[in-house]
PDB file of N, CA, C and O in Angstrom, chain B, residues numbered from 101:
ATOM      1  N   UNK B 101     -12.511 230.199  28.765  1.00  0.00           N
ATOM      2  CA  UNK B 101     -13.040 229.154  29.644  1.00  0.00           C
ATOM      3  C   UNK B 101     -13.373 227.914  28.813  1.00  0.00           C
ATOM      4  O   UNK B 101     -13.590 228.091  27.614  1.00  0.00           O
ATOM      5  N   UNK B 102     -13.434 226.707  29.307  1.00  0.00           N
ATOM      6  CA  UNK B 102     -13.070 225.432  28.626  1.00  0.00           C
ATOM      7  C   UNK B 102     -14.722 225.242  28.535  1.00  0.00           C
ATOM      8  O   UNK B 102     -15.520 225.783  29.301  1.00  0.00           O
ATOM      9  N   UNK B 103     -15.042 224.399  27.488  1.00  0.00           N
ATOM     10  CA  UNK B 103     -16.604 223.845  27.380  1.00  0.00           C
ATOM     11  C   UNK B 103     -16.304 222.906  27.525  1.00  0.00           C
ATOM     12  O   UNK B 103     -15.216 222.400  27.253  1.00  0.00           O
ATOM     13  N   UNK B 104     -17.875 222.125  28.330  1.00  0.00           N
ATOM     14  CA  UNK B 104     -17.968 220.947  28.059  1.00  0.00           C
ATOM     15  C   UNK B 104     -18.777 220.170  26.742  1.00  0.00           C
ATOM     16  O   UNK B 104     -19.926 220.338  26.334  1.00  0.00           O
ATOM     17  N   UNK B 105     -17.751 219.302  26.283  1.00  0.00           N
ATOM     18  CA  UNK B 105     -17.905 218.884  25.075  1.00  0.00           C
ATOM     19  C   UNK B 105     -18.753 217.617  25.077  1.00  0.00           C
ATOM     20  O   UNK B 105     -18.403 216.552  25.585  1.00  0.00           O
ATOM     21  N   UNK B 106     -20.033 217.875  24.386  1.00  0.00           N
ATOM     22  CA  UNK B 106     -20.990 216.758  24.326  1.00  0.00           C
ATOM     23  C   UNK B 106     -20.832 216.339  22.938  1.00  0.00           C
ATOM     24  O   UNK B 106     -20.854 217.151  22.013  1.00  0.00           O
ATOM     25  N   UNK B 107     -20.640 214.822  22.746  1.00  0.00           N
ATOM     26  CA  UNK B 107     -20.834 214.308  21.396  1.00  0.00           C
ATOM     27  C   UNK B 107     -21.752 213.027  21.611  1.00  0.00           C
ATOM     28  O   UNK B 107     -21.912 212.299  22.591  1.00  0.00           O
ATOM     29  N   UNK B 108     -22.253 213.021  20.434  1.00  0.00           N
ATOM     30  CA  UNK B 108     -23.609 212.157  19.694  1.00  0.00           C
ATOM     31  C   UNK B 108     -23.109 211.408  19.423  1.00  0.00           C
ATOM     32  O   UNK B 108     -21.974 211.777  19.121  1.00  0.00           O
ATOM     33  N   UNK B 109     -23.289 209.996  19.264  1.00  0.00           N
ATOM     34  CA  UNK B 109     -23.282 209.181  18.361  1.00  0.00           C
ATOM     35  C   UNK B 109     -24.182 209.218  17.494  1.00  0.00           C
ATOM     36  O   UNK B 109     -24.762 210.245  17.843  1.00  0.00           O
ATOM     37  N   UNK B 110     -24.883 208.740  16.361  1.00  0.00           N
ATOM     38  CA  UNK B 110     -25.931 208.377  15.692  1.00  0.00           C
ATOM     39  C   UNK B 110     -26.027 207.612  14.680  1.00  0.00           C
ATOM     40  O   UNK B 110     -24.931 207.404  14.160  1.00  0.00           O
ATOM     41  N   UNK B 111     -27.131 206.964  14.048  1.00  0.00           N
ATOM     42  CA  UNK B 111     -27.174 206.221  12.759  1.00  0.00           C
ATOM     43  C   UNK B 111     -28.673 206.895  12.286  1.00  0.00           C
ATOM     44  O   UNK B 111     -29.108 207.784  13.018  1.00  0.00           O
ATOM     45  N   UNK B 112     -29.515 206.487  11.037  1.00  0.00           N
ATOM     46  CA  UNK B 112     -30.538 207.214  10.881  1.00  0.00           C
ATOM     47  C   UNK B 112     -31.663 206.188  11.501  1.00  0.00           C
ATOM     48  O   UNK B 112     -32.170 205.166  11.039  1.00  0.00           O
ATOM     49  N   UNK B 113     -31.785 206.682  12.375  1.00  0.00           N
ATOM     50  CA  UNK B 113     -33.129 206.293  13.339  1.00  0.00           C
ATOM     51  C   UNK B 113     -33.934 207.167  13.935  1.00  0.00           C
ATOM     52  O   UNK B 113     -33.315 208.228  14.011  1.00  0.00           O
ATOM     53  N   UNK B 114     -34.723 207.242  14.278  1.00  0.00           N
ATOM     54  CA  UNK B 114     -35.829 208.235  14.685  1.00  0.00           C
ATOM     55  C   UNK B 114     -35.445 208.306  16.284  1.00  0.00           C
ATOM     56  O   UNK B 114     -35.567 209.390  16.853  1.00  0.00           O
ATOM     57  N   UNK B 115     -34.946 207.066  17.066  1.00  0.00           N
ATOM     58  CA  UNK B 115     -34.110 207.463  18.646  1.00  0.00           C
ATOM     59  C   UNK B 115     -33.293 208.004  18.558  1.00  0.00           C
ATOM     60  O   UNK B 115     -32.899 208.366  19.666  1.00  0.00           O
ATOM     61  N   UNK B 116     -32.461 208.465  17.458  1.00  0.00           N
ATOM     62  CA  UNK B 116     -31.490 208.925  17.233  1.00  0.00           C
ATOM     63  C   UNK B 116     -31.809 210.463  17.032  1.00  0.00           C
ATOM     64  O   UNK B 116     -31.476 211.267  17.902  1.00  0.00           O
ATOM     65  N   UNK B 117     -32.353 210.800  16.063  1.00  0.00           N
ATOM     66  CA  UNK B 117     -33.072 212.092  16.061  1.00  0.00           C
ATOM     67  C   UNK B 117     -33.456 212.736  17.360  1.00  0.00           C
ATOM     68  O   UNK B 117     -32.973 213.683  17.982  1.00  0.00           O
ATOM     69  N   UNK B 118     -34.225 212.131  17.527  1.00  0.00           N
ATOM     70  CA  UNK B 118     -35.372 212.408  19.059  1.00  0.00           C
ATOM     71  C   UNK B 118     -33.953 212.485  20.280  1.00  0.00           C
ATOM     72  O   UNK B 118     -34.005 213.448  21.044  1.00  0.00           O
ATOM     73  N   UNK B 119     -33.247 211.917  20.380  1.00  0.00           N
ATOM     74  CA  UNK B 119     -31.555 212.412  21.213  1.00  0.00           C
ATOM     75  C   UNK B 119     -30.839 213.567  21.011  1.00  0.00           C
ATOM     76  O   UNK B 119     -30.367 214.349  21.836  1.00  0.00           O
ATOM     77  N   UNK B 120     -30.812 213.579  19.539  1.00  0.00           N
ATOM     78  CA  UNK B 120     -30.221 214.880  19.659  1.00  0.00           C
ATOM     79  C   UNK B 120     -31.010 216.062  19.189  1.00  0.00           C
ATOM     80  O   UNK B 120     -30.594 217.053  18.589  1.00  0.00           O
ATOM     81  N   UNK B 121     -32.604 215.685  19.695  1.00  0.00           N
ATOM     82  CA  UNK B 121     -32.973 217.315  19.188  1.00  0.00           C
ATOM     83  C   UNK B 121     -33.467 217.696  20.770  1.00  0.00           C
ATOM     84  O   UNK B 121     -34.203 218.663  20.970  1.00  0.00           O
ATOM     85  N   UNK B 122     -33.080 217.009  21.641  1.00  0.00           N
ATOM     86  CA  UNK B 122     -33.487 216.791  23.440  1.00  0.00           C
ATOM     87  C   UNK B 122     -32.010 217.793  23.640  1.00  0.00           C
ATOM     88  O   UNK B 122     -31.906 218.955  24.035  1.00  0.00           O
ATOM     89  N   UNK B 123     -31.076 216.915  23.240  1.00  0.00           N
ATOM     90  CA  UNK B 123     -30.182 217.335  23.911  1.00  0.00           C
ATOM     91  C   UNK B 123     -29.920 218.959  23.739  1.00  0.00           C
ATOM     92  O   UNK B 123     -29.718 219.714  24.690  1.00  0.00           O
ATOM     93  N   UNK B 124     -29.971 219.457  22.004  1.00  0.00           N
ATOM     94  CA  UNK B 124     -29.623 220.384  21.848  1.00  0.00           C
ATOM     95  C   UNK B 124     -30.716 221.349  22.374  1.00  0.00           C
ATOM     96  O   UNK B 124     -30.304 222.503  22.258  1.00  0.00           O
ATOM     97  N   UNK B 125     -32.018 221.295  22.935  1.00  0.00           N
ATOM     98  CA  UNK B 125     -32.752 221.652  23.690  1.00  0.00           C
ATOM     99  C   UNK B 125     -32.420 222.244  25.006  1.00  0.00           C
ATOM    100  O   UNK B 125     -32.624 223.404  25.364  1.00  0.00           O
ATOM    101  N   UNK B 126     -31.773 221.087  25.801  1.00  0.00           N
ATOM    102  CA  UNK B 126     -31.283 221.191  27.109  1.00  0.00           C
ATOM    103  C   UNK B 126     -29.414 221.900  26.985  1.00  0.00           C
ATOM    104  O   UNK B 126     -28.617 221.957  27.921  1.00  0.00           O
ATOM    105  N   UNK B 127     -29.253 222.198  26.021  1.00  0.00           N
ATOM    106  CA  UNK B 127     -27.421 222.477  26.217  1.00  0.00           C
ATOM    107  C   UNK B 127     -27.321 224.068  26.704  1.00  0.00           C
ATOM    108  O   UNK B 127     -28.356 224.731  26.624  1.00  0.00           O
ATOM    109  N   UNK B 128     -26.587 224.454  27.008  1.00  0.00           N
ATOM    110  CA  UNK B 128     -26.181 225.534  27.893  1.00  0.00           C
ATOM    111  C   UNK B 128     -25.258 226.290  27.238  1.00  0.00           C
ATOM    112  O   UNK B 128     -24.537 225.650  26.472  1.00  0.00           O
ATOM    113  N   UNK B 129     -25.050 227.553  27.317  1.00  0.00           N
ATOM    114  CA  UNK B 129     -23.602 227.900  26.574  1.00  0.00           C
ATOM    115  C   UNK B 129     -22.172 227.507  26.941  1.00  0.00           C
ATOM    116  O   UNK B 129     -21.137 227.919  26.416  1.00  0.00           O
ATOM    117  N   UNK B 130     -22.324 226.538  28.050  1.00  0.00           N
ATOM    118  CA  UNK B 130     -21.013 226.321  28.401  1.00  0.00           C
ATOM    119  C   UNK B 130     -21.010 224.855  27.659  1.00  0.00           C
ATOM    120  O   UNK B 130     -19.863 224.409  27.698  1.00  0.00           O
ATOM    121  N   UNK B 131     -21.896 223.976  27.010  1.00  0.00           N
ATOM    122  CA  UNK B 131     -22.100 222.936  26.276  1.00  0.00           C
ATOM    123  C   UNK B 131     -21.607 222.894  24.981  1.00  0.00           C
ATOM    124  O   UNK B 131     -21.945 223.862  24.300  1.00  0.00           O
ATOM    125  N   UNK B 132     -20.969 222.135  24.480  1.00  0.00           N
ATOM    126  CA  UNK B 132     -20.422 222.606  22.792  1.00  0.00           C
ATOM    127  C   UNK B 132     -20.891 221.044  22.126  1.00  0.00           C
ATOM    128  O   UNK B 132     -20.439 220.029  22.655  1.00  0.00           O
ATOM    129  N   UNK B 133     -21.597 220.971  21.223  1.00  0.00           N
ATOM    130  CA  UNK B 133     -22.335 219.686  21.108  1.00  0.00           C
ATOM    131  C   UNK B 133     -22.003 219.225  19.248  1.00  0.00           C
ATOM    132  O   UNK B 133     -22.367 219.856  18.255  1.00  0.00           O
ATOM    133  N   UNK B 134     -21.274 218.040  19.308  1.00  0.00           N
ATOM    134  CA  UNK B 134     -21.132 217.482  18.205  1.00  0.00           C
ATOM    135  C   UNK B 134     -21.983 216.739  17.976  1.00  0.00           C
ATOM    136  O   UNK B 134     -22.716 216.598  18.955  1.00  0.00           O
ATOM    137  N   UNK B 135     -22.416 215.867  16.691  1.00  0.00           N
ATOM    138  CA  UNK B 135     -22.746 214.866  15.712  1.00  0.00           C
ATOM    139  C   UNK B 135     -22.003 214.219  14.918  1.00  0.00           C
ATOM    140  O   UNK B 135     -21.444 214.613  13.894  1.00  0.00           O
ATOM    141  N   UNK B 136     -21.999 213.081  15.468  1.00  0.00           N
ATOM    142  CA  UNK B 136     -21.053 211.789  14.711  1.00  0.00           C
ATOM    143  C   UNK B 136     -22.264 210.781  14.310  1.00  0.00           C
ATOM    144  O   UNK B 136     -23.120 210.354  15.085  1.00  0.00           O
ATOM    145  N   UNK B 137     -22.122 210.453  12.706  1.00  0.00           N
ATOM    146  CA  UNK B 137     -22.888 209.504  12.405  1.00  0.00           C
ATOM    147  C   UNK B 137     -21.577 208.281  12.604  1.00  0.00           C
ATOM    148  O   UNK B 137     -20.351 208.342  12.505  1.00  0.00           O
ATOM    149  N   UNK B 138     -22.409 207.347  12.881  1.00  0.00           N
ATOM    150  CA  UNK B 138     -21.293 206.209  12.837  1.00  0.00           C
ATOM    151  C   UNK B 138     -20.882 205.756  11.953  1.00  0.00           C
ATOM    152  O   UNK B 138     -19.685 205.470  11.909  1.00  0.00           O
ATOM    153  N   UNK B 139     -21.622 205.548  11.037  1.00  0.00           N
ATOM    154  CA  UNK B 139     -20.699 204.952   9.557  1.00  0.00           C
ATOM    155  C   UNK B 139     -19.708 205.717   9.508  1.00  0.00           C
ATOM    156  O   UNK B 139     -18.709 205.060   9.216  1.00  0.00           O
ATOM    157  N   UNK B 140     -19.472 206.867   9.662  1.00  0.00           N
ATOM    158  CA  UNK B 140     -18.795 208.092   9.233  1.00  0.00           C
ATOM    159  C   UNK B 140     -17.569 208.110  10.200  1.00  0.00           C
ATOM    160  O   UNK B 140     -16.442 208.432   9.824  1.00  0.00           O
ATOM    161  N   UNK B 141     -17.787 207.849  11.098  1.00  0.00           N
ATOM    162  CA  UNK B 141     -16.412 208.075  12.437  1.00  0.00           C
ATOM    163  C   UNK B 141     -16.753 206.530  13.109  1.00  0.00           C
ATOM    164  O   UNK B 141     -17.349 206.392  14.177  1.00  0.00           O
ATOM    165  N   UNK B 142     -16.229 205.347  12.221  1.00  0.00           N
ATOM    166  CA  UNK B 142     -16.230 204.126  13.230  1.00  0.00           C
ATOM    167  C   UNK B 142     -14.982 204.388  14.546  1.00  0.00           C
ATOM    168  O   UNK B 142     -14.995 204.145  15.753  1.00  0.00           O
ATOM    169  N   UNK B 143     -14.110 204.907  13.758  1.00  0.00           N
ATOM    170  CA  UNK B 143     -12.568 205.141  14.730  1.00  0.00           C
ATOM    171  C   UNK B 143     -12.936 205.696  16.153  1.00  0.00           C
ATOM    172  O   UNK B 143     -12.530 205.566  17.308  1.00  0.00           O
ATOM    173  N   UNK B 144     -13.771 206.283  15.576  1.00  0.00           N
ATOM    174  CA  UNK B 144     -13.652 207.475  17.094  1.00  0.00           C
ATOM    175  C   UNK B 144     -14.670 206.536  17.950  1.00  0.00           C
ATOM    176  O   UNK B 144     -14.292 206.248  19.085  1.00  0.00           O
ATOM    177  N   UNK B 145     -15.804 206.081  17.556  1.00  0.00           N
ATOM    178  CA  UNK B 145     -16.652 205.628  18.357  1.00  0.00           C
ATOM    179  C   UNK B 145     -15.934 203.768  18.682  1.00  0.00           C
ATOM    180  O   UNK B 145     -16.374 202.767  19.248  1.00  0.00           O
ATOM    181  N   UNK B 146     -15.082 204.005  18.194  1.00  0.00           N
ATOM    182  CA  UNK B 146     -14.206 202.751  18.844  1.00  0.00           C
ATOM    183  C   UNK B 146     -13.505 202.959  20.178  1.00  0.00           C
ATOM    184  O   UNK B 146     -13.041 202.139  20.971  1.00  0.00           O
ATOM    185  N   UNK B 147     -13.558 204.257  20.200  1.00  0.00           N
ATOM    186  CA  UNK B 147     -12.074 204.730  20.703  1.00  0.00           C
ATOM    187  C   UNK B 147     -12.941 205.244  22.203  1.00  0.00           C
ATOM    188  O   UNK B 147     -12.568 205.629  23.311  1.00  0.00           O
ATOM    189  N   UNK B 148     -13.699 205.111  21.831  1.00  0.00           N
ATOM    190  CA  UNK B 148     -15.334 205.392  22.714  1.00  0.00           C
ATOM    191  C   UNK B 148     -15.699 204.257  23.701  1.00  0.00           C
ATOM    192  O   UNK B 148     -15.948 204.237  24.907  1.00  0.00           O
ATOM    193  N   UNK B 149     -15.636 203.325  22.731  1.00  0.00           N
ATOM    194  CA  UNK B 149     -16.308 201.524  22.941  1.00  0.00           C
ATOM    195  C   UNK B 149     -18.044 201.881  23.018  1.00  0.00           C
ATOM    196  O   UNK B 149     -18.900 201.567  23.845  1.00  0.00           O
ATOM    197  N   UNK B 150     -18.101 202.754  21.640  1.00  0.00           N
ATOM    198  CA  UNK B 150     -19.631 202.422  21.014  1.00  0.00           C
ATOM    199  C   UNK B 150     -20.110 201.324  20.780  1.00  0.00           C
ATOM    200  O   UNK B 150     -19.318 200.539  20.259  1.00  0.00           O
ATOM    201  N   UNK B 151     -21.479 200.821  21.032  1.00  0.00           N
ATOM    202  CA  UNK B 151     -21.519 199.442  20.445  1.00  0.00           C
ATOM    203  C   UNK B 151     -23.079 199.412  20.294  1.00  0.00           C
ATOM    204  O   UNK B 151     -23.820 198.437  20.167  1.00  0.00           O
ATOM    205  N   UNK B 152     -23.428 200.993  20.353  1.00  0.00           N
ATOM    206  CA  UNK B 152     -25.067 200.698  20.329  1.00  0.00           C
ATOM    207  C   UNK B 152     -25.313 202.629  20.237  1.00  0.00           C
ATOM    208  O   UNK B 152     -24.669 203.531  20.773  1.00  0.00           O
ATOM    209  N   UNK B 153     -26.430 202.663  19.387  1.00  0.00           N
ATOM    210  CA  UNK B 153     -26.693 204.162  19.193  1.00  0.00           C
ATOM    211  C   UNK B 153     -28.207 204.755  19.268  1.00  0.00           C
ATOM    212  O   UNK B 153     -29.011 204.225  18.501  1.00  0.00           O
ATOM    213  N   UNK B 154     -28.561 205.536  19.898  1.00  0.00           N
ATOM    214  CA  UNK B 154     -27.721 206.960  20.239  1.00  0.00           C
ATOM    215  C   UNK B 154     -26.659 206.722  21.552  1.00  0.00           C
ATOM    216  O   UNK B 154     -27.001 206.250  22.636  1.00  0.00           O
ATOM    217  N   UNK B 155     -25.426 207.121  21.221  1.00  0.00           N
ATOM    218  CA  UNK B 155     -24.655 207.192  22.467  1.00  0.00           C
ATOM    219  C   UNK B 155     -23.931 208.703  22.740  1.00  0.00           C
ATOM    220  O   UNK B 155     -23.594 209.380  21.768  1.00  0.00           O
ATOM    221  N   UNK B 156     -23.746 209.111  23.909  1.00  0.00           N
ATOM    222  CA  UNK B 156     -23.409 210.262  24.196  1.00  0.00           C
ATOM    223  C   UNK B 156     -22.321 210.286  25.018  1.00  0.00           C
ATOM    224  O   UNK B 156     -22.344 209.569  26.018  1.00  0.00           O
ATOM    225  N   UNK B 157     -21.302 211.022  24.774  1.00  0.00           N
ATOM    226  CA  UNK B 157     -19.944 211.284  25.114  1.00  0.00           C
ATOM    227  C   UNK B 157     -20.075 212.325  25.863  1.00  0.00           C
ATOM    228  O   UNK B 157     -21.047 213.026  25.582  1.00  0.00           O
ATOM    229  N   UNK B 158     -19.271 212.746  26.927  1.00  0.00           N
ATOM    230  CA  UNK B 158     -19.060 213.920  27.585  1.00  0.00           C
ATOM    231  C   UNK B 158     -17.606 214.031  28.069  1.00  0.00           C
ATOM    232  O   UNK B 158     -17.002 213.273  28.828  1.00  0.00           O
ATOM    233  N   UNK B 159     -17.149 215.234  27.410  1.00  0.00           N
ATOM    234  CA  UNK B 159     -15.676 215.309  27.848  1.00  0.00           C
ATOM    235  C   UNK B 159     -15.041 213.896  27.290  1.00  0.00           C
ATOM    236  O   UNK B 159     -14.173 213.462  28.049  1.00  0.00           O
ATOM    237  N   UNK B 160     -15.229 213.276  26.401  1.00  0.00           N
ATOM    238  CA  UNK B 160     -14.336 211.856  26.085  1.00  0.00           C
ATOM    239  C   UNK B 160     -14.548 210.726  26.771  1.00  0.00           C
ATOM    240  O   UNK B 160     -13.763 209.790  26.925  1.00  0.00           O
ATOM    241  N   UNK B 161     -15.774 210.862  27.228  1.00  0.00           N
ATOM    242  CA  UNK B 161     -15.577 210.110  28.179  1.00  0.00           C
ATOM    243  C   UNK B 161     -17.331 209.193  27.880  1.00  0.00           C
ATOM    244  O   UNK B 161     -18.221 210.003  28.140  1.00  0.00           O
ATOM    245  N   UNK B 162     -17.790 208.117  27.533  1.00  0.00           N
ATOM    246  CA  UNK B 162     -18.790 207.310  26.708  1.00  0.00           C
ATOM    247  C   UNK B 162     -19.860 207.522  28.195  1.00  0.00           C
ATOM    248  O   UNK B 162     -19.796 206.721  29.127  1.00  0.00           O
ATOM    249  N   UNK B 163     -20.410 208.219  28.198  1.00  0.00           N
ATOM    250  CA  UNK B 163     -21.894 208.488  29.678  1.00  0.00           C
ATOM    251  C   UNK B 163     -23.487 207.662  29.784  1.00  0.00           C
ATOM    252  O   UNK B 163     -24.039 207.149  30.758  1.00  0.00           O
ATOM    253  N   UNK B 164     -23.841 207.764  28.631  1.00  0.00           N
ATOM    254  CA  UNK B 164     -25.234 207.082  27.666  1.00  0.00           C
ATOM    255  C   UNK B 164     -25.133 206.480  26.690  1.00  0.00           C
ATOM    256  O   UNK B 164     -24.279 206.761  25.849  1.00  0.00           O
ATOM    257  N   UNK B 165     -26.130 205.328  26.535  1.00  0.00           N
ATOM    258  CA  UNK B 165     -25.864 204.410  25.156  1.00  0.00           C
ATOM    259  C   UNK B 165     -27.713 204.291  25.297  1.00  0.00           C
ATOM    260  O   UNK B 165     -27.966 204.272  26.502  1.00  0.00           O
ATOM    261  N   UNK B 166     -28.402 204.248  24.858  1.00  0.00           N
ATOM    262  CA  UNK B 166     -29.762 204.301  23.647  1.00  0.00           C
ATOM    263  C   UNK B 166     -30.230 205.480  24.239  1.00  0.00           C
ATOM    264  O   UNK B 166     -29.418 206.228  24.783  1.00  0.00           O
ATOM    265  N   UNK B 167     -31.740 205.826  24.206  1.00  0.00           N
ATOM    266  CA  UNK B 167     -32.458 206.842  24.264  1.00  0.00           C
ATOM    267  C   UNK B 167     -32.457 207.592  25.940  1.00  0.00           C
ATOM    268  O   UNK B 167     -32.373 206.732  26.817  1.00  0.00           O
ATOM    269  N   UNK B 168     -32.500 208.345  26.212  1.00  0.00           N
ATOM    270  CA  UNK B 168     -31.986 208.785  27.117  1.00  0.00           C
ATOM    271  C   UNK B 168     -33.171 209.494  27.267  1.00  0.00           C
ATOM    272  O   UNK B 168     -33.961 209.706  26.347  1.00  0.00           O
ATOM    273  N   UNK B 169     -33.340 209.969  28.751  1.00  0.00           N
ATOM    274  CA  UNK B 169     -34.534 210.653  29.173  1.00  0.00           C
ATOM    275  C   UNK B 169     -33.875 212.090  29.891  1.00  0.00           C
ATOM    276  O   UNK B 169     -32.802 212.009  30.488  1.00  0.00           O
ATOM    277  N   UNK B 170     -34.486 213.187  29.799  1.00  0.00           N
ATOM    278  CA  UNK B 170     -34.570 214.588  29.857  1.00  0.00           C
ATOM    279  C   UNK B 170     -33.321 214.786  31.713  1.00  0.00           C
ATOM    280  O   UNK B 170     -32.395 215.534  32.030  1.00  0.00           O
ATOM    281  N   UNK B 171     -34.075 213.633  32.412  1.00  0.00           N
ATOM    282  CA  UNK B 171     -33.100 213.660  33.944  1.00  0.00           C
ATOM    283  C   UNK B 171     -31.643 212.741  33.207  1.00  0.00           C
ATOM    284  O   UNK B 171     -30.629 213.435  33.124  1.00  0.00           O
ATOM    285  N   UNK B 172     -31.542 211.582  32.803  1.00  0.00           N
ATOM    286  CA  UNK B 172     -29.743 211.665  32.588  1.00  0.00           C
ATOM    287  C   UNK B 172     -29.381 212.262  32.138  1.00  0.00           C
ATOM    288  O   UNK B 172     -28.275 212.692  32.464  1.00  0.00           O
ATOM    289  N   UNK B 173     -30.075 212.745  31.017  1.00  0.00           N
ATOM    290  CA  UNK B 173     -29.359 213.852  30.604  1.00  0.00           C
ATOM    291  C   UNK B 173     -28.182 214.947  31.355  1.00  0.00           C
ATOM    292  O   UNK B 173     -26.960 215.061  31.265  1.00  0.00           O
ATOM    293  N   UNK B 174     -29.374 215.739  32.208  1.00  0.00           N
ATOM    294  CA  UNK B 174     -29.355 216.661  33.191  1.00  0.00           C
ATOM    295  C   UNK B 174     -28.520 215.715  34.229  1.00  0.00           C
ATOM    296  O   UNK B 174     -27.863 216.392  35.021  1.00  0.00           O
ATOM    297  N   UNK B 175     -28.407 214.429  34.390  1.00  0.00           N
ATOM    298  CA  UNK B 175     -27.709 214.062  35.387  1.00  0.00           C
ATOM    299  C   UNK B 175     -26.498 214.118  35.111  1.00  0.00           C
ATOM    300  O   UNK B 175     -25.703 214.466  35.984  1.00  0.00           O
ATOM    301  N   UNK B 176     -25.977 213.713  33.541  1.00  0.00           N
ATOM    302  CA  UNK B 176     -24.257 213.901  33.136  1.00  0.00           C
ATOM    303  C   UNK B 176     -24.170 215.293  32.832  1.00  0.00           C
ATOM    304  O   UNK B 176     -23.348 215.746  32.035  1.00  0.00           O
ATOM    305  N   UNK B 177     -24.729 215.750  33.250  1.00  0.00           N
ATOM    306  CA  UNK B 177     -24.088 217.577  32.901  1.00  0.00           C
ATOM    307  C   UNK B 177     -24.493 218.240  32.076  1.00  0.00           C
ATOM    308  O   UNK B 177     -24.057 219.384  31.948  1.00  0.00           O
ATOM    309  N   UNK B 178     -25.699 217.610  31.044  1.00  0.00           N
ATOM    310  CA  UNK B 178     -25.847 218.763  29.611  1.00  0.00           C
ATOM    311  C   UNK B 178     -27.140 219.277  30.039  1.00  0.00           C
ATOM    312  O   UNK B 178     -28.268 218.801  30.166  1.00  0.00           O
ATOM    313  N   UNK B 179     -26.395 220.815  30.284  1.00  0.00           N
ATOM    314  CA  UNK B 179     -27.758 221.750  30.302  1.00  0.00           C
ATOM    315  C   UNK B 179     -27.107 222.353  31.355  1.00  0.00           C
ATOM    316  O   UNK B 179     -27.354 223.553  31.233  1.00  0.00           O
ATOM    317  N   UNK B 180     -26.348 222.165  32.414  1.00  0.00           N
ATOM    318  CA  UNK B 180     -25.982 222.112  33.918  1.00  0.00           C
ATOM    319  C   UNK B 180     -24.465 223.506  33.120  1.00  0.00           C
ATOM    320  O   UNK B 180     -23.738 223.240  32.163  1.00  0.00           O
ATOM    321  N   UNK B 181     -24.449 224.675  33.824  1.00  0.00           N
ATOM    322  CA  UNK B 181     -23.482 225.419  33.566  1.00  0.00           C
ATOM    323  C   UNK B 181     -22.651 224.648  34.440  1.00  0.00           C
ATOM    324  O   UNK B 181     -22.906 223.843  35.336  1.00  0.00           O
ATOM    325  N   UNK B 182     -20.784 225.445  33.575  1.00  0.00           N
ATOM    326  CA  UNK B 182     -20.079 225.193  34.398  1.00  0.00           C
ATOM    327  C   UNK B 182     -20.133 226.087  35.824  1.00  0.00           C
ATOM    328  O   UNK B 182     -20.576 227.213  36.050  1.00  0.00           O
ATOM    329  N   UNK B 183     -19.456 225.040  36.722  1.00  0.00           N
ATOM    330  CA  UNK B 183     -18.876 225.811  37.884  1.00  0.00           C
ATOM    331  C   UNK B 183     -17.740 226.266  38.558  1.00  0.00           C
ATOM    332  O   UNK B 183     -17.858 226.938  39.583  1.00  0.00           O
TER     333      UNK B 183
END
């Protein structure tokens, strides 16, 4: 069965932290959750149209851009099994 694939953006910031220690909080086993620092993967977060961090990807697809609260989260799907 296919996961849904959550990816991070990040740089070292403390909103940044505080994003992905929420998210990996709220993820589900059907959730498969990366970390991309940006210096590190400009390509991909181009390929994104990152332009501000913490940003969060779902399925490839760019959902959230800064700090995010516990309901969007839960509103783009992380935490939410598949159906």
């Amino acid at each position: 069965m296919a996961k849904r694939q959550v990816e991070i953006f990040i740089a070292d910031c403390p909103l940044c932290e505080e994003t992905v220690q929420m998210v990996q909080e709220l993820t589900c086993p059907d959730c498969e959750v990366s970390v991309y620092k940006l210096r590190q993967e400009q390509e991909k977060a181009q390929q994104y149209g990152v332009n501000a961090v913490p940003a969060i990807a779902i399925n490839g697809e760019l959902v959230l851009t800064g700090k995010p609260s516990r309901e969007q989260l839960q509103a783009v799907g992380v935490g939410q099994p598949l159906s």
